[in-house]
C-alpha positions as CSV (number, residue, x, y, z in Angstrom):
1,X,33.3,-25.5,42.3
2,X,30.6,-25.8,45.0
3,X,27.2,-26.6,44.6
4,X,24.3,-23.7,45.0
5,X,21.2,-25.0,46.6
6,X,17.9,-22.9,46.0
7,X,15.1,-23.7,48.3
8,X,11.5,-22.9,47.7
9,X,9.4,-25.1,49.6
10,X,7.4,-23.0,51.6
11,X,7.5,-23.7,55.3
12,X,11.4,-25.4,54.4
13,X,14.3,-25.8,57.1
14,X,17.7,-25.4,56.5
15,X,19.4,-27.5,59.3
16,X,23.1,-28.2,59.9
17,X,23.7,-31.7,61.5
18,X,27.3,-32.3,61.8
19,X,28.8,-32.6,58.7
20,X,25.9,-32.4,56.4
21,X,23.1,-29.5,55.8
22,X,19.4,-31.2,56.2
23,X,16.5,-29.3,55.2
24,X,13.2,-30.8,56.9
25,X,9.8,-29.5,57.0
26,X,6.9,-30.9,59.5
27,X,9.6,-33.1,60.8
28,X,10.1,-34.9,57.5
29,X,14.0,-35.0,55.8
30,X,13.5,-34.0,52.2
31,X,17.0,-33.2,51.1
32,X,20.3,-33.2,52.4
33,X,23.9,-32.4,50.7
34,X,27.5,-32.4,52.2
35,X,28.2,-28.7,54.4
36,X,31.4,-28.6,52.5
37,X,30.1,-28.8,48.8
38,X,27.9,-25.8,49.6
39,X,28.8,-22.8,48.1
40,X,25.3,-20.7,48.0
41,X,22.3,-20.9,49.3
42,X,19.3,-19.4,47.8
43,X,15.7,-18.7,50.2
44,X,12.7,-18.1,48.3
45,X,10.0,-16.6,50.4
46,X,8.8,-18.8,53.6
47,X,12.0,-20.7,54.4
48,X,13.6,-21.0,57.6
49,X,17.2,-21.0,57.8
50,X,19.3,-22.1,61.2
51,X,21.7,-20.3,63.3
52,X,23.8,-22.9,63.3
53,X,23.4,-23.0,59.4
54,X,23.9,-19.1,59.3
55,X,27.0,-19.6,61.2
56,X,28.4,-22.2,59.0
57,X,27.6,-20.6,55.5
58,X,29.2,-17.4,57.0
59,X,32.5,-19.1,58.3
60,X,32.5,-20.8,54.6
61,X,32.2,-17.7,53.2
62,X,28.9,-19.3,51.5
63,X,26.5,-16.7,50.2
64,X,23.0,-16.5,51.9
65,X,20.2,-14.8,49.3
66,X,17.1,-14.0,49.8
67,X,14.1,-13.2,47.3
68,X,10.5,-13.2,47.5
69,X,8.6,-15.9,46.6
70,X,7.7,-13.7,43.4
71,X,11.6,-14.0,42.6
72,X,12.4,-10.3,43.7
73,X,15.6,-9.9,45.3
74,X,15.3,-9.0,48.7
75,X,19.3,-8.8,50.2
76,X,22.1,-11.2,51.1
77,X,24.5,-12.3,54.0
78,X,28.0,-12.9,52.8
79,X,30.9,-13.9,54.9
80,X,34.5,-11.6,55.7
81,X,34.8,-9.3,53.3
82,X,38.5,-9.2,51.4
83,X,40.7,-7.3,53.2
84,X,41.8,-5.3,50.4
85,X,41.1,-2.1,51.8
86,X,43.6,-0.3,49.3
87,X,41.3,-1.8,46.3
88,X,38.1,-0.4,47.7
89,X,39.6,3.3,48.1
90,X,40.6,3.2,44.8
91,X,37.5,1.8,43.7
92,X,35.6,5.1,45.2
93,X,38.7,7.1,43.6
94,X,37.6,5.9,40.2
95,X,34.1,7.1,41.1
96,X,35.5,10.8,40.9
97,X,37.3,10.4,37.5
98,X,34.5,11.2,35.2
99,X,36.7,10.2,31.9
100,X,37.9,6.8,33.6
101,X,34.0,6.5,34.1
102,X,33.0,7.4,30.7
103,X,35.9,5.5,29.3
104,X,34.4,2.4,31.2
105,X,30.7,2.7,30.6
106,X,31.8,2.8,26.9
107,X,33.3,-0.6,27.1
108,X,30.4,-1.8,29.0
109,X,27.7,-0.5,26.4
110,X,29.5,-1.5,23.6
111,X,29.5,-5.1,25.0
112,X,26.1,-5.2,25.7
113,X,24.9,-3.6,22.3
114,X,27.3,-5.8,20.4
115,X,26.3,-9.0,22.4
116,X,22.8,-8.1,21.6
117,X,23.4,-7.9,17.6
118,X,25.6,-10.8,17.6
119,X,22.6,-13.0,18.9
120,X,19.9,-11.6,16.5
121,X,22.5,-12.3,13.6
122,X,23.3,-15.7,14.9
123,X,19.3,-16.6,15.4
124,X,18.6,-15.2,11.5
125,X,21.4,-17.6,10.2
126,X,19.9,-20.1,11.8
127,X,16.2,-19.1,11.2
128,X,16.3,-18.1,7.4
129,X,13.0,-16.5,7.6
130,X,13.9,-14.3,10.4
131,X,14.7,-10.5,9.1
132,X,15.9,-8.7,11.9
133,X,17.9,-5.9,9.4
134,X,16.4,-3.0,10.4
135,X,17.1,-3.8,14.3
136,X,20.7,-4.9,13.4
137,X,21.3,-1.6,11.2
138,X,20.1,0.7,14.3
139,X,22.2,-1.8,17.2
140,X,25.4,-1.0,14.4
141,X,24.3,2.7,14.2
142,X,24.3,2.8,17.7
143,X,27.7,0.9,18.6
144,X,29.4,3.9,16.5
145,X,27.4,6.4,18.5
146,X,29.1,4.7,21.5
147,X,32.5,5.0,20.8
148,X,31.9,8.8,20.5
149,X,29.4,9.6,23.0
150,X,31.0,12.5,24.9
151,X,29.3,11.9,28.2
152,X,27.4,9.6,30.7
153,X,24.0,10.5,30.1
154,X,24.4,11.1,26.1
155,X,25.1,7.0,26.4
156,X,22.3,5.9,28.6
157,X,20.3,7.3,25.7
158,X,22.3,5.2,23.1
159,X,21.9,2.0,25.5
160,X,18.3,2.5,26.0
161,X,17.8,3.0,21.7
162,X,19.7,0.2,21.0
163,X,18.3,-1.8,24.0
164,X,15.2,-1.1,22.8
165,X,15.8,-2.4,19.2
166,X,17.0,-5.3,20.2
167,X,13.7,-6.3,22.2
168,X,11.7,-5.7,19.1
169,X,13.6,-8.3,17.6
170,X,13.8,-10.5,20.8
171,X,10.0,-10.5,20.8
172,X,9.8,-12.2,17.3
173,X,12.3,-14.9,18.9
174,X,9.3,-16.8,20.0
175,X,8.3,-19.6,18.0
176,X,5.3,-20.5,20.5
177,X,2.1,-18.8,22.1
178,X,4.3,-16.4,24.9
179,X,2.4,-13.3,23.9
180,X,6.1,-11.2,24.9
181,X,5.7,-7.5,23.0
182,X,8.0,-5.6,25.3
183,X,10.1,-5.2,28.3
184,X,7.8,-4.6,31.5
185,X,9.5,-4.9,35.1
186,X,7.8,-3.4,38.0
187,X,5.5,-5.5,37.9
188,X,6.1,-7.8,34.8
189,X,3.2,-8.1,33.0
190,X,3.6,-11.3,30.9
191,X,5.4,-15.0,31.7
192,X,8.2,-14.1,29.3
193,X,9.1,-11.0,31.6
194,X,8.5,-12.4,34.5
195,X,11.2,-15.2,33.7
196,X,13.5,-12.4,32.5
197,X,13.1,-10.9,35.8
198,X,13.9,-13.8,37.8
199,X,17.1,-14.4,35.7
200,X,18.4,-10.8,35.9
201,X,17.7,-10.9,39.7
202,X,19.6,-14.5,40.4
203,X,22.6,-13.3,38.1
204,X,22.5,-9.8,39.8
205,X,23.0,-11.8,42.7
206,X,25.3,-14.3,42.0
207,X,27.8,-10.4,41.2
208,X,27.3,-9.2,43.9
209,X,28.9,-12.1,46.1
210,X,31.4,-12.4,43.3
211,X,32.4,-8.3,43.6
212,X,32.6,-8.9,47.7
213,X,35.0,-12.0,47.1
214,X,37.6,-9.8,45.6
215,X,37.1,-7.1,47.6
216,X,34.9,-4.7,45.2
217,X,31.7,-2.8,46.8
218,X,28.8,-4.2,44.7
219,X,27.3,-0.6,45.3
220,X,29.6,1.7,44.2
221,X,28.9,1.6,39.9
222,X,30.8,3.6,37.3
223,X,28.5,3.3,34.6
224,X,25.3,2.9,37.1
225,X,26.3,5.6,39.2
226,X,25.5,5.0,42.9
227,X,21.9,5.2,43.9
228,X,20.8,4.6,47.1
229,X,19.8,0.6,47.8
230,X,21.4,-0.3,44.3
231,X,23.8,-2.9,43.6
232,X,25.3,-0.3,40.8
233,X,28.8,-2.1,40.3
234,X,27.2,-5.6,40.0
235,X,24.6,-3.7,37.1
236,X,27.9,-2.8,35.6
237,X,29.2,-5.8,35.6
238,X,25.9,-7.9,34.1
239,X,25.1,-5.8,31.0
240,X,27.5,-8.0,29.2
241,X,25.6,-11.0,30.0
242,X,22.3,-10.2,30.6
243,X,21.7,-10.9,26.8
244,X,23.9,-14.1,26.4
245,X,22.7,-15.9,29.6
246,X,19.6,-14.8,30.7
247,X,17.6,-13.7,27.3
248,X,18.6,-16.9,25.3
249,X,17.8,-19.3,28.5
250,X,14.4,-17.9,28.5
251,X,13.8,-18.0,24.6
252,X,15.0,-21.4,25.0
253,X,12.7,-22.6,27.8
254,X,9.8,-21.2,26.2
255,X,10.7,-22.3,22.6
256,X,11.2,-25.9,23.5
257,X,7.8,-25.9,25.6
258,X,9.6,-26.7,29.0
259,X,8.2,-23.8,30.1
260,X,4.2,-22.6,28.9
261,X,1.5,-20.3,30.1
262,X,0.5,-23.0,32.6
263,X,3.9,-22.5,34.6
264,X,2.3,-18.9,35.9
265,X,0.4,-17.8,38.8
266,X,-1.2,-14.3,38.9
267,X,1.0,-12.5,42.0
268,X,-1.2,-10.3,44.2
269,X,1.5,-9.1,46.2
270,X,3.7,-8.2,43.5
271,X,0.3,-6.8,41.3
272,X,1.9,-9.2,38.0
273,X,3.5,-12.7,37.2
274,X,4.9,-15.1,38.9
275,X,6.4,-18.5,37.7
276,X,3.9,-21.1,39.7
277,X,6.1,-23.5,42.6
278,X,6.6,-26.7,39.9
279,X,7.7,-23.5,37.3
280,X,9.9,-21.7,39.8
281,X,11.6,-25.6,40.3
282,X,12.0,-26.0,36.9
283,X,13.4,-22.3,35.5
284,X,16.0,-22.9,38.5
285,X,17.4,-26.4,37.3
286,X,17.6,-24.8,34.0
287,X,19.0,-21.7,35.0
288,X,22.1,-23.4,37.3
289,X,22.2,-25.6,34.4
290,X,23.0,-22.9,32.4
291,X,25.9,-21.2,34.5
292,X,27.4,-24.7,35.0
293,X,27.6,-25.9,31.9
294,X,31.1,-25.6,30.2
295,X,32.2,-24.4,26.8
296,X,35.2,-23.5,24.8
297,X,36.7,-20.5,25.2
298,X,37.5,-18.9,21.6
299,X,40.2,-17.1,23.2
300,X,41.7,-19.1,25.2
301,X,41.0,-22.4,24.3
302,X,40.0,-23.4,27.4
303,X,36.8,-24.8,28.9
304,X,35.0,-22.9,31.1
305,X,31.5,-22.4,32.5
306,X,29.3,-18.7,32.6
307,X,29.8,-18.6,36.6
308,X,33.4,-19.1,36.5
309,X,33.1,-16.1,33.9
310,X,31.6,-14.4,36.7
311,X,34.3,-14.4,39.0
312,X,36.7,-14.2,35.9
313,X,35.1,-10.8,35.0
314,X,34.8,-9.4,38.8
315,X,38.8,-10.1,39.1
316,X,39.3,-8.4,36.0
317,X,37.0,-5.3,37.4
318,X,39.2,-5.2,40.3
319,X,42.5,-5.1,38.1
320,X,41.2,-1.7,36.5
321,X,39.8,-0.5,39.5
322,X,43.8,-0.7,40.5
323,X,44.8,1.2,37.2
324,X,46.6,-2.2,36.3
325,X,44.6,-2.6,32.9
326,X,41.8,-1.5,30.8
327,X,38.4,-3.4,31.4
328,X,37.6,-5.9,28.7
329,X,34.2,-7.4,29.0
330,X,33.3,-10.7,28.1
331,X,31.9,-10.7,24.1
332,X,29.7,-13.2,22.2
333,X,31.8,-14.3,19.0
């Protein structure tokens, strides 16, 4: 797999010379990596980027993201969409099949709500002390709910219950100062939500290029149903791992004190927090660290890595959009 390359120097080039991508700034080299290896590039506020670069991420097929220097996505260049024009009409075919929908989001919440108690039962057997029962007896009530729940908006209200259970629990995670009590986005209020916000924006990202490599329209949803200037599909797509990937890399981070209340500026654009330039460097290692990192499949038996579940997932996606299978997302055992 390629490499992605996430720039955040403010006042940053990206150059191409030859063979190679250089980034500069006041005439000074200070990084460069082979054109070929790159596979995504990711801007964070005041970075310049090329034509010629543009051209050559494009005719790679190399994604081009842009976020604020608060981490808030802002769009994204990709290169020739699939030509599988027969998976995208059937893809807004689906849309009008309320049952396939329903039928879908089901899978989807279940995934997410079962991911969620399999974490909180995995960090009590390995924290003793922790008693997360009654959040484990409501994410179980409301799996069952799930399977039943007669309609789209009937489970959004089970998602949100159960999503909301398991942050109560998430919240006593924390064995450090992080001062996390719940989830805030719009601004978020706290360092812990502000790293959750960056992750769920990177890996929202990261869909989206992987829906447009198969062909899929990142902004058609089933389960997020479209809504104007939302990614709906790729939403669809990261409940199962929003949990898994994003939630236990920011416990971790915090937990281990590689990232503290000194990693976080006050953001007056965004009115909230903001992970400070050295924190933003650091949550990224970790984070592509994260995705890249293999492990064995209990299915399969093979080794694989979270971003190659990505793509894994979005070609499954695809498959049911094609009424070739049912949709099986990916589960924490």
């Amino acid at each position: 797999m390629g490499a992605c390359v996430y720039l955040t120097e403010q006042g940053a080039v990206l150059r191409r010379e030859g063979k190679r991508f250089l980034v500069t700034k006041g005439g000074e080299a200070l990084f460069e990596i082979p054109a070929w290896r790159v596979e995504r590039v990711l801007v964070f506020g005041a970075v310049q980027v090329t034509t010629q670069a543009l051209a050559f991420l494009l005719d790679q097929g190399a994604d081009l993201v842009f976020f604020s220097l608060g981490g808030r996505y802002r769009g994204q260049l990709v290169g020739p969409a699939s030509a599988n024009v027969h998976l995208r009409l059937a893809q807004y075919e689906r849309l009008r099949q309320e049952e396939s929908r329903l039928a879908f989001g089901r899978a989807v919440v279940a995934a997410k709500l079962g991911n969620a108690r399999a974490l909180l039962l995995r960090y009590q057997r390995n924290h003793p002390g922790a008693d997360f029962s009654c959040e484990v007896a409501e994410l179980t009530a409301c799996l069952e709910e799930a399977g039943r729940a007669a309609a789209l908006a009937e489970l959004t209200g089970i998602e949100g219950r159960g999503t909301a259970a398991y942050f109560r629990a998430y919240a006593r995670m924390f064995t450090r100062e992080a001062r996390f009590e719940r989830r805030t986005r719009r601004p978020p209020a706290d360092p812990v939500n502000a790293a959750l916000s960056l992750g769920y924006s990177l890996m929202a990202a990261e869909l989206v290029g992987a829906l447009y490599q198969v062909g899929l329209d990142p902004y058609i949803g089933f389960y997020h149903g479209p809504h104007y200037g939302r990614p709906s599909l790729a939403l669809d797509l990261m409940e199962e791992f929003r949990h898994p990937v994003v939630d236990m890399l920011v416990l971790d981070l915090f937990n281990r004190g590689i990232l503290d209340r000194g990693d976080f500026l006050e953001d007056e654009e965004e009115r909230g927090v903001r992970l400070s330039p050295e924190g933003l460097r650091v949550f990224l290692e970790q984070y592509d660290r994260r995705l890249t990192r293999r492990f064995k499949e209990r299915e399969t038996g093979h080794q694989v890595s979270m971003r190659q579940l990505f793509r894994r997932q979005a070609r499954t996606l695809a498959s049911f959009v094609m009424g070739r299978t049912g949709y099986h997302p990916f589960r924490v055992r």
